[in-house]
GUTI-937123 format. One record per residue (C-alpha): z, x, y. Coordinates in nm, 4 decimals. Example, Ala and Ser with C-alpha at 12.3 -4.5 7.8 and 13.67 -1.06 7.14 Angstrom:
GUTI-937123
       up     east    north
   0.7800   1.2300  -0.4500
   0.7140   1.3670  -0.1060
end
This chain:
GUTI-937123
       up     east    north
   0.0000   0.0000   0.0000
  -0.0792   0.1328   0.3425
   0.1769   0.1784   0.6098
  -0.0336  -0.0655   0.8144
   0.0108  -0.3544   0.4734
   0.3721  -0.2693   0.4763
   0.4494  -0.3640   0.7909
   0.2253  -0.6467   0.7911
   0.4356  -0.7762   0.4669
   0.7669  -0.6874   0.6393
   0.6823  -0.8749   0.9374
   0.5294  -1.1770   0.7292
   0.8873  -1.1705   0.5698
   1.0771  -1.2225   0.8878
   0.8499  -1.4635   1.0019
   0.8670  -1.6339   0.6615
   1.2779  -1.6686   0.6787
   1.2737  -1.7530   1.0405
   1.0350  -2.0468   0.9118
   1.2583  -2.1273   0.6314
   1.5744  -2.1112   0.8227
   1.4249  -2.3693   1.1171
   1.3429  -2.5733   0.8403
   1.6537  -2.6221   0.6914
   1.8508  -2.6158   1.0705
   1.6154  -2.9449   1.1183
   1.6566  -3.0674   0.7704
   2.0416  -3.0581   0.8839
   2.0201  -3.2376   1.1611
   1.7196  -3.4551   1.0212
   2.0405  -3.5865   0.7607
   2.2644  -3.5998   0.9950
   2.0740  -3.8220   1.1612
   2.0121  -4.0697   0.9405
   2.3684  -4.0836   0.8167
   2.4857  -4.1885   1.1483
   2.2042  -4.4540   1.1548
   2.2776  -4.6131   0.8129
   2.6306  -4.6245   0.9529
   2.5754  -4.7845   1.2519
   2.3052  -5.0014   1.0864
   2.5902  -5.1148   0.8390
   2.8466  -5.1419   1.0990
   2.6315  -5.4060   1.3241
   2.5478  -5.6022   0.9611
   2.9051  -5.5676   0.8788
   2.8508  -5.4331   0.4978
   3.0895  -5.1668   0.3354
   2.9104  -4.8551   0.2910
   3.1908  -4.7201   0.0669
   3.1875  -4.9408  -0.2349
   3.0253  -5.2288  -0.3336
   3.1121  -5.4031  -0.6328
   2.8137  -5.6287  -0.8115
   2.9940  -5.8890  -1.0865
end
């Protein structure tokens, strides 16, 4: 591999983790998200998210 490759791969690499790691910050927050809408959304129809029993 030339020196010029290597650095090319390196740099691919950091750019690769920065992807992944913006990815999973938004995939976070993405959850997060929705959690506090599905709570809110159950709050204003007034349904227990905790436990619901089916007889």
């Amino acid at each position: 591999m030339t020196d010029n490759a290597h650095h090319d791969a390196i740099r691919r690499n950091h750019l690769l983790e920065a992807a992944h790691e913006e990815m999973v910050k938004f995939e976070r927050k993405e959850n997060e998200f929705r959690k506090k809408d599905r709570e809110e959304r159950a709050a204003e129809l007034q349904l227990p998210l905790n436990e619901i029993n089916v007889h």
